[in-house]
C-alpha positions as CSV (number, residue, x, y, z in Angstrom):
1,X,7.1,33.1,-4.9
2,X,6.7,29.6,-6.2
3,X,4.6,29.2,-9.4
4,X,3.8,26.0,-11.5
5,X,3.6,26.1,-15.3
6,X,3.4,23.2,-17.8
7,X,6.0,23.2,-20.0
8,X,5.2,21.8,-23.6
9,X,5.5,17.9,-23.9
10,X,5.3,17.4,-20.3
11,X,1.7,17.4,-20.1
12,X,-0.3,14.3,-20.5
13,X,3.0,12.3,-20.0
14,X,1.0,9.1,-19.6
15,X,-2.7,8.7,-21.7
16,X,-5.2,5.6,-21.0
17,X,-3.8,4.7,-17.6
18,X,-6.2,2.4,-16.0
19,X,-5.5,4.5,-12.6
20,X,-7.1,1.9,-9.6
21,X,-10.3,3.3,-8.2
22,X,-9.7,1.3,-4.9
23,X,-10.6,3.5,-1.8
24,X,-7.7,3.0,0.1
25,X,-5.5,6.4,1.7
26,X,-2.7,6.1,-0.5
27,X,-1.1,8.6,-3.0
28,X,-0.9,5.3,-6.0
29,X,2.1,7.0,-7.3
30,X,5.9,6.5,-6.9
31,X,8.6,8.6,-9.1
32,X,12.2,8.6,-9.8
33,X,14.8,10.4,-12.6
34,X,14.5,7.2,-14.4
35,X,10.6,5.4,-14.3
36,X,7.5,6.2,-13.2
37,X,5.0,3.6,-11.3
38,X,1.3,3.9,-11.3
39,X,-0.9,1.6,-9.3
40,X,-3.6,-0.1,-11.5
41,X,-7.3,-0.6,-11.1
42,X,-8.0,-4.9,-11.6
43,X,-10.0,-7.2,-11.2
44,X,-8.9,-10.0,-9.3
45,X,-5.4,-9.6,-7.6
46,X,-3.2,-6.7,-7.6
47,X,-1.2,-4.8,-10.5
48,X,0.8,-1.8,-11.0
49,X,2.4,0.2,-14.1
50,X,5.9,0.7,-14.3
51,X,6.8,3.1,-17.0
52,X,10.4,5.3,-18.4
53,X,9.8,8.7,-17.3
54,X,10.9,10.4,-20.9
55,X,7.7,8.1,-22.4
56,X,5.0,10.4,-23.8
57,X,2.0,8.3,-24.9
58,X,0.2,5.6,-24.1
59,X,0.9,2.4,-21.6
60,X,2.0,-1.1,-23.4
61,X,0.5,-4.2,-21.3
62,X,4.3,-5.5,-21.2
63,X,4.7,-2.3,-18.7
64,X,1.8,-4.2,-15.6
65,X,3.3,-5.9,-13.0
66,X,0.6,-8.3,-11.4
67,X,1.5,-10.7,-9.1
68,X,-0.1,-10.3,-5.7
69,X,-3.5,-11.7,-4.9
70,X,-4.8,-8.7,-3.7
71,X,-5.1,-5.1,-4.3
72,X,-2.0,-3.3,-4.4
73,X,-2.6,-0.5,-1.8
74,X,1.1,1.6,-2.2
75,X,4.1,1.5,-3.8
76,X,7.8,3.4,-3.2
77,X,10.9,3.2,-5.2
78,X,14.4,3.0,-3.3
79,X,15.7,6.0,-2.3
80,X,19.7,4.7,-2.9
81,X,18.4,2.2,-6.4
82,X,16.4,4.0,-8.8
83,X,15.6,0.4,-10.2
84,X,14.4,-1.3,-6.9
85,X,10.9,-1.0,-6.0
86,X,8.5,-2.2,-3.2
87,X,5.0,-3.1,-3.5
88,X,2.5,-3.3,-0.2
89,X,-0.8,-5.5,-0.8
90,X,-4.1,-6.5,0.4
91,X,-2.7,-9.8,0.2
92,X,-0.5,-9.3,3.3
93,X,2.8,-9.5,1.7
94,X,5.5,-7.0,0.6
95,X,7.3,-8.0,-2.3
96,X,10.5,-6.4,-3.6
97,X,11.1,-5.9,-7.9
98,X,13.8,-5.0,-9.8
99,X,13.4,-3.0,-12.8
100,X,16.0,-3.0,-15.7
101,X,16.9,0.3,-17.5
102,X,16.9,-1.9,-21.0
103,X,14.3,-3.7,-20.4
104,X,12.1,-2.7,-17.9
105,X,9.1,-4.5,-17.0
106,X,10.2,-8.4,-18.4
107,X,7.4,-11.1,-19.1
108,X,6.5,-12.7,-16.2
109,X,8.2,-10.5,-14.3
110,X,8.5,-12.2,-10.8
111,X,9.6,-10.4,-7.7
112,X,13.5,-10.6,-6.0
113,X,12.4,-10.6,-2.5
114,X,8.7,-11.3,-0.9
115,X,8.3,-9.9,3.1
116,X,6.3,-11.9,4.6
117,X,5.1,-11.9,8.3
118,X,2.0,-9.0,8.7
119,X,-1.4,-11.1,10.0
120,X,-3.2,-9.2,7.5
121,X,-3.5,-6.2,4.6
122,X,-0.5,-4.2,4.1
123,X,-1.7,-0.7,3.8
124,X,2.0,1.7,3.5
125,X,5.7,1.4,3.0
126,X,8.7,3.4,3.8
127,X,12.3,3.3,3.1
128,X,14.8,4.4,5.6
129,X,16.2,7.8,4.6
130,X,19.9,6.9,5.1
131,X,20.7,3.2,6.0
132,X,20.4,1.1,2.5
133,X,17.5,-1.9,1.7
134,X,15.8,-1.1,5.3
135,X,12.0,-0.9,4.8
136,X,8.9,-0.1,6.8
137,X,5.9,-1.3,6.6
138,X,2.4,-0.4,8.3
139,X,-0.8,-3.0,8.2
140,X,-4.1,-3.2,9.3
141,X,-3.0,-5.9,11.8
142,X,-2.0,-2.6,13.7
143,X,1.3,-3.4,13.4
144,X,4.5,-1.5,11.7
145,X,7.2,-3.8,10.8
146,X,10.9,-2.7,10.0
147,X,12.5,-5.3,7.6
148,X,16.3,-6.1,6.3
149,X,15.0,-6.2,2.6
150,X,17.9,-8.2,1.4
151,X,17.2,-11.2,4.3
152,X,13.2,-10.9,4.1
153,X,14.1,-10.7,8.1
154,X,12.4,-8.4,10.4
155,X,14.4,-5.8,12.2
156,X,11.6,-4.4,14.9
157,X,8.2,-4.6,15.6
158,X,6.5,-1.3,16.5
159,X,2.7,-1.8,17.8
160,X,0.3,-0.3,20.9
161,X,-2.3,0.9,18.0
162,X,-6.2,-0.1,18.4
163,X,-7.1,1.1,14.8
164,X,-5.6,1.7,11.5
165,X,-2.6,3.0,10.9
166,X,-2.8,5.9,9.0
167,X,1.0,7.4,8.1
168,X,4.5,6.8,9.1
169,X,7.6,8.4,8.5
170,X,11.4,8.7,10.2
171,X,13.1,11.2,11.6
172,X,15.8,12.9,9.1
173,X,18.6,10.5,10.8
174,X,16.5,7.4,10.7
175,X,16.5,6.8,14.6
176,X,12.4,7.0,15.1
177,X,9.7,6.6,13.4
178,X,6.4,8.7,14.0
179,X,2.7,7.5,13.3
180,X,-0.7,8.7,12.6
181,X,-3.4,6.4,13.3
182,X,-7.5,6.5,13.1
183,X,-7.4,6.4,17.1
184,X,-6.5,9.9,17.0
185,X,-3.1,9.8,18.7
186,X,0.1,10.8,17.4
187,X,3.3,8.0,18.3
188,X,6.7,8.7,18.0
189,X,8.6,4.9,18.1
190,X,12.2,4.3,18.5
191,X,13.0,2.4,15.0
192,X,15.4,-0.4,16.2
193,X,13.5,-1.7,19.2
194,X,10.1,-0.3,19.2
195,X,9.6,0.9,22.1
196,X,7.5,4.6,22.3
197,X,9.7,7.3,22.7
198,X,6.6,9.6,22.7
199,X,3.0,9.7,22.6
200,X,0.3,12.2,22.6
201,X,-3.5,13.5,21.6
202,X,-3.8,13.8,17.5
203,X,-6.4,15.7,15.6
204,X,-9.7,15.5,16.9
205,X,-10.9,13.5,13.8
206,X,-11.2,10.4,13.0
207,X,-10.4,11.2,8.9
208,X,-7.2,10.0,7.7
209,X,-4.2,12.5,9.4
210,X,-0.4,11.6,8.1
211,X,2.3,13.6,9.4
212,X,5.8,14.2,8.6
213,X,9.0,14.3,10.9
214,X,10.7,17.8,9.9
215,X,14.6,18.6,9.6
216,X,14.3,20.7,12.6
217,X,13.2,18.5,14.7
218,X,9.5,19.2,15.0
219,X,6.2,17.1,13.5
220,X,3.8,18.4,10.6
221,X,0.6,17.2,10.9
222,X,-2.0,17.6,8.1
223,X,-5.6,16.4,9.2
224,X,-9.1,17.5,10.1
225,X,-10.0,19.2,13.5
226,X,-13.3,18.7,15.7
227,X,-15.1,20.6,13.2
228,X,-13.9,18.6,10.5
229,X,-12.2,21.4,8.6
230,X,-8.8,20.3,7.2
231,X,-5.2,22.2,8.8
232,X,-1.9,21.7,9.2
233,X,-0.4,21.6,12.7
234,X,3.5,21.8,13.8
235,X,4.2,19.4,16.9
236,X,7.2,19.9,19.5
237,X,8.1,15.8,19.7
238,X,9.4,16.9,23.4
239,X,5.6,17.9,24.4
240,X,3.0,16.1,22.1
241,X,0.0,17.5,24.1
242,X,0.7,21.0,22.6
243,X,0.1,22.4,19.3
244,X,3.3,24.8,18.7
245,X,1.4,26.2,15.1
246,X,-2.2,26.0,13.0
247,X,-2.5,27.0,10.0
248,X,-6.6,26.5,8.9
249,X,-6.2,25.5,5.1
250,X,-10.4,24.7,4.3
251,X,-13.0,23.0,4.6
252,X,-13.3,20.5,1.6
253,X,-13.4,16.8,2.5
254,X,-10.6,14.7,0.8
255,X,-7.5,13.9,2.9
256,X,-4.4,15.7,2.5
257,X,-1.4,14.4,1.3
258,X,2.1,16.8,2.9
259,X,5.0,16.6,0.3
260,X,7.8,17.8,2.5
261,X,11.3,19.4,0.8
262,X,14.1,19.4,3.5
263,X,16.4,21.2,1.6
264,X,14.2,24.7,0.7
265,X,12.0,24.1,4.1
266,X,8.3,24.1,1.9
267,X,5.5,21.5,1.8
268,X,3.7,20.9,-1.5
269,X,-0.1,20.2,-0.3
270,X,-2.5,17.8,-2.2
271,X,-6.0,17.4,-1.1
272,X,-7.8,13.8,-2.4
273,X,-10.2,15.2,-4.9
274,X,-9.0,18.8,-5.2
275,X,-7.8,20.3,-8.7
276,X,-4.9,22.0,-7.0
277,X,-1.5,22.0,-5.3
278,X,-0.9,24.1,-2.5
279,X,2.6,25.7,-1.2
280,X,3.6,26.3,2.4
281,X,6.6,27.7,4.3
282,X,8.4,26.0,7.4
283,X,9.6,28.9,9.2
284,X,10.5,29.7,12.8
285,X,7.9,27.3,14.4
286,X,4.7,28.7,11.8
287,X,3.8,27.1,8.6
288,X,3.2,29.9,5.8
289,X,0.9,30.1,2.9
290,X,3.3,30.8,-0.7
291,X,1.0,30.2,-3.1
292,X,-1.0,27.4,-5.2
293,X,-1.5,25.3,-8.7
294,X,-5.0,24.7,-9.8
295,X,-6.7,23.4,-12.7
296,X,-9.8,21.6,-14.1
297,X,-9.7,18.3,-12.9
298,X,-9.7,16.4,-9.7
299,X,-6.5,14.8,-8.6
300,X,-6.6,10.7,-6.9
301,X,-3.0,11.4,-5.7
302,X,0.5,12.7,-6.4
303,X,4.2,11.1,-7.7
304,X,6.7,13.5,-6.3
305,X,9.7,13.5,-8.4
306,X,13.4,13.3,-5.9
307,X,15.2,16.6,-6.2
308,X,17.8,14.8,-8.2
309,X,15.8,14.4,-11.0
310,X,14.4,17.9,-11.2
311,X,15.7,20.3,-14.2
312,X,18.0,23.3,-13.6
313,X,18.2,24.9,-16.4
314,X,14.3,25.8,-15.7
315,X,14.9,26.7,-11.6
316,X,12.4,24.0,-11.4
317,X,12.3,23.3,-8.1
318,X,9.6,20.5,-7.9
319,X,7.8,18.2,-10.0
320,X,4.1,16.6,-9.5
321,X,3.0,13.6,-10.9
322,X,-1.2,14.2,-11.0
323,X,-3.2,11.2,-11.2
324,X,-6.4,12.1,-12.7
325,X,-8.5,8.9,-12.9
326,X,-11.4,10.2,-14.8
327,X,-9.5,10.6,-17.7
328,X,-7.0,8.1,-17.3
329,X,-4.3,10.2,-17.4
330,X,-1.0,11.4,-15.3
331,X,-0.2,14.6,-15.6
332,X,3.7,16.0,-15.2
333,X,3.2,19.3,-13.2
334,X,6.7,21.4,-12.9
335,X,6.9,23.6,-10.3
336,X,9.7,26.5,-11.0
337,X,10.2,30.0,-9.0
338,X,10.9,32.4,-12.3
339,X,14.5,34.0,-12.9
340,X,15.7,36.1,-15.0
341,X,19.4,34.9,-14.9
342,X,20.3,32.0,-16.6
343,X,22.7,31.0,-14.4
344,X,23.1,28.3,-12.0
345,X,20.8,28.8,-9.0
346,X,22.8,27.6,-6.0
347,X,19.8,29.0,-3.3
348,X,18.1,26.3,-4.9
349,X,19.7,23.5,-5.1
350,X,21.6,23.2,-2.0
351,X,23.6,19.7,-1.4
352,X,20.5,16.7,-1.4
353,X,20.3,13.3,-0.5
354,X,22.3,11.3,-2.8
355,X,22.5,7.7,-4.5
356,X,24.9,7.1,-1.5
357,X,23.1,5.5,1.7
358,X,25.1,6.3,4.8
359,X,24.8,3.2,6.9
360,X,24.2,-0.3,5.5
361,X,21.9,-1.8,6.7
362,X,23.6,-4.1,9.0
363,X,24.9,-0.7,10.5
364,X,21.2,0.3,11.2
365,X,20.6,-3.5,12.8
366,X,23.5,-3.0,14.8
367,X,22.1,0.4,16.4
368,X,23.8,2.8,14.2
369,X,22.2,6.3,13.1
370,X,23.1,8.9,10.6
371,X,21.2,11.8,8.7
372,X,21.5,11.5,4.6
373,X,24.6,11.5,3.1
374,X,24.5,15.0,0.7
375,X,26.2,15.2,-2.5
376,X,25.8,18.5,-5.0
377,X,23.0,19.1,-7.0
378,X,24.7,19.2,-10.1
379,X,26.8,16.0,-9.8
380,X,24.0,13.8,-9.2
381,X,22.5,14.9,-12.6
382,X,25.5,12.2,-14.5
383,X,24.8,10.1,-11.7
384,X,20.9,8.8,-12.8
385,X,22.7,6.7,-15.8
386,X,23.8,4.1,-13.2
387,X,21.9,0.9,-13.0
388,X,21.6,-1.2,-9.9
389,X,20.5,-4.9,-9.5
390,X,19.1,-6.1,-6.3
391,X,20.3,-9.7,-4.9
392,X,18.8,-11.2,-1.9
393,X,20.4,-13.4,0.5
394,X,20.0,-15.8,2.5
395,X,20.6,-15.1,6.2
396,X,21.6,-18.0,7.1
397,X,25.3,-18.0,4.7
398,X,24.9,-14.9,2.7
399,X,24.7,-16.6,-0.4
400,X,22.0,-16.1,-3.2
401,X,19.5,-18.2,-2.9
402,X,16.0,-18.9,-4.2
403,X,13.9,-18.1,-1.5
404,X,10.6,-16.9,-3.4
405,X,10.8,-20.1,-5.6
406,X,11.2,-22.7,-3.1
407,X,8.4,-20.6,-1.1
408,X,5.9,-21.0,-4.3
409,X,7.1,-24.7,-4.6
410,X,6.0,-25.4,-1.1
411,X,3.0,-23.6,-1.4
412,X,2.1,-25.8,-4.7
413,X,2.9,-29.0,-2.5
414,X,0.8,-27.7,0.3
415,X,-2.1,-27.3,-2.3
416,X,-1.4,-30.5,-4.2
417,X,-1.4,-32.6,-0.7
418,X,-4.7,-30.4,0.8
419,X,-6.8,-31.5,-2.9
420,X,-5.6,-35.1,-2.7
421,X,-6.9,-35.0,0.8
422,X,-10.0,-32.9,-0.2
423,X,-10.9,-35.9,-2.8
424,X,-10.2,-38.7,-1.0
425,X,-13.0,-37.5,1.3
426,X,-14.9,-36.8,-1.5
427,X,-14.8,-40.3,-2.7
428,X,-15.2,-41.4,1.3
429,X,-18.2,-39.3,1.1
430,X,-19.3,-40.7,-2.3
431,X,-19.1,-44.1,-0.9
432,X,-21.3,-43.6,2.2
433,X,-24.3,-41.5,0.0
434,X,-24.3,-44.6,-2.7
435,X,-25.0,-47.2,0.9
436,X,-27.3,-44.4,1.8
437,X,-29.5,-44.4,-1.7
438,X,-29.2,-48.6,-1.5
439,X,-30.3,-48.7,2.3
440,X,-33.2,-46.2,0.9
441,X,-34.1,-48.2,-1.7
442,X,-34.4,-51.5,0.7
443,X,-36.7,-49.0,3.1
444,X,-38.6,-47.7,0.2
445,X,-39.4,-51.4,-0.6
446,X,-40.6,-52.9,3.5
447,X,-42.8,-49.6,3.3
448,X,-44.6,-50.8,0.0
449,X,-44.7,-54.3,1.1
450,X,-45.9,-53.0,4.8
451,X,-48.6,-50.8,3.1
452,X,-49.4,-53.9,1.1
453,X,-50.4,-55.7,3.9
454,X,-52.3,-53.5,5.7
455,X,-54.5,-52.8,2.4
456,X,-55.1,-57.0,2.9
457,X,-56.1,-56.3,6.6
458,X,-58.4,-53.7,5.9
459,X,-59.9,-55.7,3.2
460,X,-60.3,-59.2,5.5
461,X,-61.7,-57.1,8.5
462,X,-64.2,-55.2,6.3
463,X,-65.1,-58.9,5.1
464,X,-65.9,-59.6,8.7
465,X,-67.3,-56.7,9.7
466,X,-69.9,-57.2,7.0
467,X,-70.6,-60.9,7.8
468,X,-70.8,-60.3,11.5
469,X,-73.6,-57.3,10.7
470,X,-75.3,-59.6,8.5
471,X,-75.9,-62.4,11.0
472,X,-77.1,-60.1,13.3
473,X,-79.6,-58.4,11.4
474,X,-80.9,-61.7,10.9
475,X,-81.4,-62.9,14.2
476,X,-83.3,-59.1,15.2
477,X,-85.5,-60.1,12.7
478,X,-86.7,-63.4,13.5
């Protein structure tokens, strides 16, 4: 059976971690053999933390990254460039960093590639399993977007949603893509055209569902049914209207978030809010319960570290990465099954997705697919030491260009030319009220003149008045 235990100095790996409070579905956490990234809670714009994984301690302000205009909703390192990382925004953009090993987070730190094109917020992202710097993107425009990260050009649209978009996440080769969305229907989308390849009835609730596209073919779903207690279903993708397995898990209320290992068939389970980590079986069609992690406190999300960057020596078999935001904290979690040999444990550590993508990306553009290229466990250990930069290019020549800085000059042009505009109406404006206040002034002036002479009127027709009473008094008199 799997157990967790916390091995001594990889508790507490982070302290004071401003951890973002931000409402939005997404785990906040994104892990590699080399740093860990955090997403921040700020005020005004977006930020994240990007941070070595050996550092025990607390964050240095040199480690924030904040350049969007928005909140920072989720954030994924390359699978095939442990020092390329993506960032989605409430800002509608996608913007690609690069993260030195000596380094690390630089001053000013400004982003190598920016994806622009979503209508509005961008709420997930995804990186192709096997074809290198292809990235996926989901939004609240209801759209999902497949980009070339290295162009900034967009590969395929995928939409026919009428709410939010929930989850995505490709098939082992890469070929589809499958969705969750709040309109309770599951989508399976062919990744290079998007066109729907499948579609079917969901879970019966209108919580947040995600799902994940399994080695064998077949869909896990983890989401709430009509009586809003949380599950886990397995899908045939041949026959979405039927549920092949469900496995009731409880009935708490935070959304689920399915950590799915290919290699060992298990799903790690974390429930928004829960102080544990459950562990399930793939086997046969069923989903089986192994066993769990609890503790104390209540977990906003998980970092789940890649299989390459897991320890051996231990039989450590997974590692968690629990954001606790009430204590501003991330806690390192390693999950191990307990041995008494000391040996290698090959049943563990079969051959994994290496640093090697198997199709560039061009291939995938050109209609290519292919499942993960595997190396052995042991001789990707050496292989975290190598550091990769990240160049875009234009698409037009394949040169490097300066894309993101020419895009901010323009913008700064556009802004200069909109104020100039905005204050030459202002002074327009400024004109036409000083005519107004002289033209009121002139009124102001017949009105007390007009009154003037009416005050004389009065006066000479009271005169009268008077005179005319007089005379005939007289007269009645006499």
């Amino acid at each position: 059976a799997v157990v967790s235990t916390q091995s001594t100095g990889k508790c507490e790996i982070l302290h004071w971690v401003p951890i973002s409070k931000n409402a939005h579905e997404q785990d906040f956490c994104s892990v590699n053999p080399k740093f860990v990234a955090v997403v921040a809670e700020q005020i005004g714009g977006g930020a994240f933390f990007v941070l070595k994984t050996e550092r025990i301690g607390g964050i240095e302000p040199s480690s924030k990254i904040s350049k969007h205009n928005g909140a920072v909703y989720d954030i994924k390192w390359s699978p095939f460039n442990d020092n390329l990382i993506g960032s989605a925004s409430d800002d509608g953009l996608v913007r690609l960093w690069n993260i030195t090993d000596e380094r690390g987070v630089e001053a000013n730190h400004a982003p190598v590639q920016t994806l622009q094109g979503h209508g509005k917020r961008v709420g997930g992202l995804l990186w192709h399993p096997s074809a290198e710097n292809i990235l996926a993107s989901s939004s609240y425009d209801n759209t999902i977007r497949l980009w070339n990260a290295e162009t900034a050009q967009e590969v395929s649209q995928l939409s026919s949603f009428t709410n939010q978009i929930t989850d995505i996440s490709f098939t082992m080769d890469g070929s589809q893509i499958g969705s969750t969305c709040k309109d309770k229907k599951l989508r399976i989308f062919d990744a290079h055209n998007g066109t729907i390849a499948m579609e079917g009835p969901g879970h019966e609730n209108m919580k947040v569902s995600r799902l994940r596209m399994l080695k064998d073919g077949n869909i896990l779903t983890a989401g709430f049914s009509s009586t809003a207690a949380r599950c886990l279903r397995l899908y045939d993708p041949r026959n979405l209207t039927k549920v092949v397995n469900e496995l009731a898990i409880d009935s708490a209320t935070g959304s689920l978030f399915p950590y799915y290992d290919p290699d060992l068939n298990l799903v790690y389970l974390a429930g928004k809010g829960d102080a544990s980590i459950k562990f399930f079986e793939l086997s046969e069609g069923s989903v089986f319960y192994l066993n769990q992690y609890n503790s104390n406190n209540a977990q906003r999300g998980l970092g789940m570290m890649p299989k390459r960057g897991l320890d051996s020596s231990i039989n450590e078999i997974a590692r968690a990465y629990k954001l606790d935001v009430a204590k501003k904290m991330v806690n390192v979690i390693p999950l191990k099954v307990p041995r008494q040999s000391k040996s290698f444990a090959e049943d563990l550590y079969p051959d994994t997705a290496g640093y090697e993508p198997a199709l560039t990306n061009q291939q995938f553009i050109d209609g290519e697919n292919a499942p993960p290229k595997l190396a052995r466990f042991l001789d990707l250990q050496g292989a975290t030491a190598t550091s990769k930069g990240f160049s875009a290019t234009n698409a037009a020549n394949g040169v490097d260009n300066s894309k993101e800085l020419a895009a901010l000059k323009a913008e700064v042009a556009a802004l200069k030319n909109t104020v100039n505009e905005k204050l030459n109406i202002i002074e327009k404006q400024s004109s036409r009220i000083t005519e107004l206040e002289e033209e009121n002034t002139k009124l102001n002036e017949q009105v007390k003149n007009a009154e003037q002479e009416i005050a004389e009127l009065q006066k000479e027709w009271c005169r009268k008045y008077k005179l005319s009473w007089t005379i005939k008094v007289s007269f009645d008199i006499n």
